[in-house]
N, C-alpha and C positions, 0 to 999 in steps of 0.2 A: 456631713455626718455629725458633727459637734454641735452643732444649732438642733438639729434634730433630739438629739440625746436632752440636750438642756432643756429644748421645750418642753420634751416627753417629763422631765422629772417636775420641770418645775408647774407641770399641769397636774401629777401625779401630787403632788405636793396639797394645791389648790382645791383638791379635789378633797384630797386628806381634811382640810383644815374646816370646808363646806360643813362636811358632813360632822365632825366634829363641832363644830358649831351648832347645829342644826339639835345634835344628841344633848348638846348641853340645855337646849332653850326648851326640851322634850322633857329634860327629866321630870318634871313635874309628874309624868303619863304611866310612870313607874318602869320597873325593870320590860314589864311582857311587850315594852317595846321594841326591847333591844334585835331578836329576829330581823327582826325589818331593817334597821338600822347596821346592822352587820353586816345582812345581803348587800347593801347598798354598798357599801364598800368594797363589798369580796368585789362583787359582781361591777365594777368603774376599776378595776387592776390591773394595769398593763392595756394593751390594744395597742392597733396599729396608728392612733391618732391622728387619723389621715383628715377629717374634718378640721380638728383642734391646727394643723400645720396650714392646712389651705386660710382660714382662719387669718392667722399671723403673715403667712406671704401674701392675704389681701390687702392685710394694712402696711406690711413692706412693699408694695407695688405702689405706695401711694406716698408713705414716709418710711424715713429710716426706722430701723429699731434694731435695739441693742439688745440680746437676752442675756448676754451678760453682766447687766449693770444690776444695782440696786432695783429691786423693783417700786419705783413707785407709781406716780399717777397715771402715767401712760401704759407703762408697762400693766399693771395691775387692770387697766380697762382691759387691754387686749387679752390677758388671761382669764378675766372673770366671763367675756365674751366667750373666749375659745372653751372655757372649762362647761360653760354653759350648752354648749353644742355640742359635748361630751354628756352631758347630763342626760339631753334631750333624744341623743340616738341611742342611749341606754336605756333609755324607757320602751324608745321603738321596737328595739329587740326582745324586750322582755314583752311586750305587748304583739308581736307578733310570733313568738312561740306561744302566746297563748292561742291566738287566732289558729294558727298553724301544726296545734297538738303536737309540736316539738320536745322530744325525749331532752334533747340532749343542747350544749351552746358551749362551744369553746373545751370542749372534751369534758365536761361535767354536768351533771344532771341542772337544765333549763329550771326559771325560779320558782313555774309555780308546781314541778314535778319537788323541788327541794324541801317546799312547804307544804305538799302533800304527804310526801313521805315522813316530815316532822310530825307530821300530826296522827299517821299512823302508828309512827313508835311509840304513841307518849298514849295511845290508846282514847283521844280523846271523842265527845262523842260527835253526831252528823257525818256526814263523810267526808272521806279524808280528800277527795279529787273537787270537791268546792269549794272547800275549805284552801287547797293549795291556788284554785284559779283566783279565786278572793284575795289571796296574799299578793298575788304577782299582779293584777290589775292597781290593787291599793299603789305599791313599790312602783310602778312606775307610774301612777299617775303623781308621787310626790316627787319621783324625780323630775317630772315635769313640769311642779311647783317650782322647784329649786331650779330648773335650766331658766325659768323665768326671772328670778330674782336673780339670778347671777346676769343675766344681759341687762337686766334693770340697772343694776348695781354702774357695769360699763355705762350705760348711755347716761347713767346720774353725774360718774366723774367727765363728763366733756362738756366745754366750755362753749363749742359749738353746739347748740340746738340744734340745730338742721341736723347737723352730721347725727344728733342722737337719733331725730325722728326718723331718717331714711334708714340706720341700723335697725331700729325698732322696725320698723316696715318692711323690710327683710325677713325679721324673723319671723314673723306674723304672717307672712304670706305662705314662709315655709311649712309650718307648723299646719294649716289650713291643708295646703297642697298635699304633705305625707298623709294625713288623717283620707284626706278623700282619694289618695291615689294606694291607699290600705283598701279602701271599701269595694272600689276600684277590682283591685286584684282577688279580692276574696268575693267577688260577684260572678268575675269569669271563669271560677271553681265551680259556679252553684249551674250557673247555664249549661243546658243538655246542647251537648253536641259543638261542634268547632264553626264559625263563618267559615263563606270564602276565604281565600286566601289572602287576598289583598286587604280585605277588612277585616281578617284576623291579626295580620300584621300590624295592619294601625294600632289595633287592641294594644298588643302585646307592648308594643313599642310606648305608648302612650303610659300604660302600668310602670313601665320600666324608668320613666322618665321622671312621672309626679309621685312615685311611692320613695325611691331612690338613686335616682341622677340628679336630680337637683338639688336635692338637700344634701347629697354626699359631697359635693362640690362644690357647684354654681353656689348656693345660699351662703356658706361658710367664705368664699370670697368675698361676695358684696357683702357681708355684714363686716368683717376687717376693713374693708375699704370705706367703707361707709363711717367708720368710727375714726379713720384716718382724714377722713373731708375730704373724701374722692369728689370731682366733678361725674359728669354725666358720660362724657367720654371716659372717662377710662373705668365707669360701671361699665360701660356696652362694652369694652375691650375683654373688660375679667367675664361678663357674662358668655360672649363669645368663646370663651378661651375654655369656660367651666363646664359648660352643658355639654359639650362632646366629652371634656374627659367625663363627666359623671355617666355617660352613657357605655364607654370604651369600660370603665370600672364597676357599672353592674354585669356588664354582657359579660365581663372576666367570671364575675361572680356567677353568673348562669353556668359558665362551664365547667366553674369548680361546686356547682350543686349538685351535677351530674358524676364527673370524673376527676374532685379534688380528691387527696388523702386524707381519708379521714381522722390519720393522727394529725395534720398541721391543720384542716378545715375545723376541728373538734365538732364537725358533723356526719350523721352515718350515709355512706356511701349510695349517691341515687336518693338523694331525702326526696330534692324537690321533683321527680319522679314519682315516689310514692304520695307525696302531695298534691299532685295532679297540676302543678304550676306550669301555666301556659305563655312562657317563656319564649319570648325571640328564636332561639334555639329549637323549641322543641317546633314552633311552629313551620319554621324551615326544613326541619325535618320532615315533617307531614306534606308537606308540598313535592318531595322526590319520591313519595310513595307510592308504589301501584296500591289499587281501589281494598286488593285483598289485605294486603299487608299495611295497610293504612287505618283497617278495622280493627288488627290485630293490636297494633302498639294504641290506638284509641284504647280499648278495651284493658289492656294493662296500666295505660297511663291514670295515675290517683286512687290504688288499689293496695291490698299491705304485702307487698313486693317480696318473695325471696333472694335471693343472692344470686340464684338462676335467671328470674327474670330481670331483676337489674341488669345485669350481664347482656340479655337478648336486647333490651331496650338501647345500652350503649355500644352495642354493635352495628345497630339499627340506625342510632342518630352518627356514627361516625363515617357507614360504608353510604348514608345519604349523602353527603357532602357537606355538611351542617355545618359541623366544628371548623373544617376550612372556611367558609362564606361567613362564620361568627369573626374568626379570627379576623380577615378580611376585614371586618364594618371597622373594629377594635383598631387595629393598624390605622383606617381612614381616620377614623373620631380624633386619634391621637394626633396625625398630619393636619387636620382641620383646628384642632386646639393649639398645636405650637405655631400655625399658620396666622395666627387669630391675634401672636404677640407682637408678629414680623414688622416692627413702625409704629406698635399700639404706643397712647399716649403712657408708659407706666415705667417705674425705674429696673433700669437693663440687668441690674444684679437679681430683682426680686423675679423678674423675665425668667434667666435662666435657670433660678430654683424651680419654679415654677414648672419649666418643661421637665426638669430633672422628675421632680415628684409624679408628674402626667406618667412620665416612664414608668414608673416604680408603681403607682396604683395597677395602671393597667395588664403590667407584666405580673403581678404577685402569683405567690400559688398558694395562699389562704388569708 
């Protein structure tokens, strides 16, 4: 728990000093930049920094490290690394409540509803709802400026080459993968009507996998290991080990889209119901449906939901058997992830953190 806290702060820190940086090399641009520049901060405060941790246990799995030393050259790659994969899943969020007409993100109004609403107060003119999508695309397309220069930054201090280009290769693949596994998911919103079953599940599986299982896990491994001069074997170890939890920790996340609280999820209850998100979850549901009642939740499913049909919908997906056979995969992903370290070539402390964290992803309740 003390490693955790000190990472958390001292990412928290990096992140501070990022954008501070960033505000000073700006001033030139005048004050109307500051908006953008504040968001950026509000909105990188706090989080579960579950990337940024897998991050540092990738390069603990490969060399020691100390968070409690002085930070310099070592230290400082790993964090400008980790802080960068912090930068770069803040952009993804803000860019998928835009895709996703998201009200709300962490119990307060999502960024480009915050910059809509600024520009409604202040009276100015065009509308205030392009005006705010315009803010929130800008903001995070520079936050994903900046998660670039920050892994630049890491692969500049390593003295290994190699070790830089395969980090770099890492994240580039990532970045690629989430972009097209967005497209991905916001395609099988647009298509009329569900596949079969079996090649709905593909779908859904596949969405789940290249928009956020691997970048939530798998990628933030191998680029810590990779900045660490992992060999090949103990990439295929962490990748084994990552891609199940990143699977076991979105399907968590499915079930808290559906029936987390919405005071700890800071999202409103049943979103990605009224989103029409064709989820693992929901797909399995439709499969214990009789014909009738399989038209009906179609028919509500991605619709602007009352509080009653929310209700009917999670009655629906619980009395299918859904959330048990969810839970089920989650359990397996997790046994297939700590199975994946049993002998793997990687250091036995950085191992057991590792499953510790798998635990704690998978289990959360926001």
């Amino acid at each position: 728990m003390h490693e955790t806290t000190r990472l958390a702060g001292l990412i928290q820190e990096r992140i501070a000093d990022t954008i501070d940086r960033h505000r000073r090399a700006l001033q030139p641009l005048g004050p109307d930049a500051s908006p953008l520049l504040d968001e950026a901060l509000t909105f990188l405060a706090g989080g579960k920094r579950f990337r940024a941790q897998f991050a540092a246990l990738g390069y603990r799995a490969v060399r020691p490290l100390n968070l409690d030393e002085r930070v310099g050259t070592e230290l400082g790659a790993v964090l400008d690394a980790a802080c960068g994969l912090e930068l770069f899943h803040a952009a993804a969020l803000i860019h998928d409540d835009v895709i996703d007409r998201s009200d709300t993100r962490r119990g307060r109004p999502s960024v480009h509803r915050l910059f809509e609403a600024g520009h409604r107060e202040r009276h100015w003119r065009g509308a205030s709802d392009h005006f705010g999508l315009a803010g929130a695309i800008l903001l995070g397309d520079l936050l994903q400026s900046w998660a670039d220069e920050l892994l630049q930054a890491a692969c500049d201090a390593l003295p290994d080459r190699s070790a830089a280009a395969r980090a770099r290769e890492h994240f580039n693949r990532m970045r690629s993968e989430v972009a097209v596994g967005q497209y991905l998911d916001v395609l099988e919103e647009q298509i009329p009507g569900f596949a079969e079953h079996a090649e709905q599940l593909e779908r859904s599986t596949r969405v789940l996998v290249y928009k956020s299982a691997k970048y939530s896990v798998e990628a933030p491994l191998l680029i810590g290991a990779a900045l660490a001069g992992a060999d090949e074997a103990q990439e295929d170890a962490l990748a084994s080990f990552g891609l199940p939890v990143g699977v076991a920790f979105q399907l968590r996340d499915d079930l808290l889209g559906v029936f987390g609280d919405a005071e700890l999820t800071g999202k409103p209850i049943g979103d990605d119901l009224a989103e029409g998100k064709r989820t693992v979850l929901v797909t399995l549901t439709r499969e214990r449906l009789p014909a009738t009642q399989r038209r009906i939740f179609d028919d509500l499913l991605g619709t602007d939901l009352d509080r009653e049909q929310v209700a009917i919908l999670q009655r629906t997906i619980r009395e299918s058997g859904a959330v048990e056979r969810v839970e089920e995969m989650i359990a397996r992903n997790v046994d297939r992830a700590t199975g994946a370290l049993q002998g793997a070539p990687v250091r036995a402390e950085a191992a057991a953190a590792l499953s510790g964290l798998a635990e704690r992803a998978a289990r959360r309740s926001f």
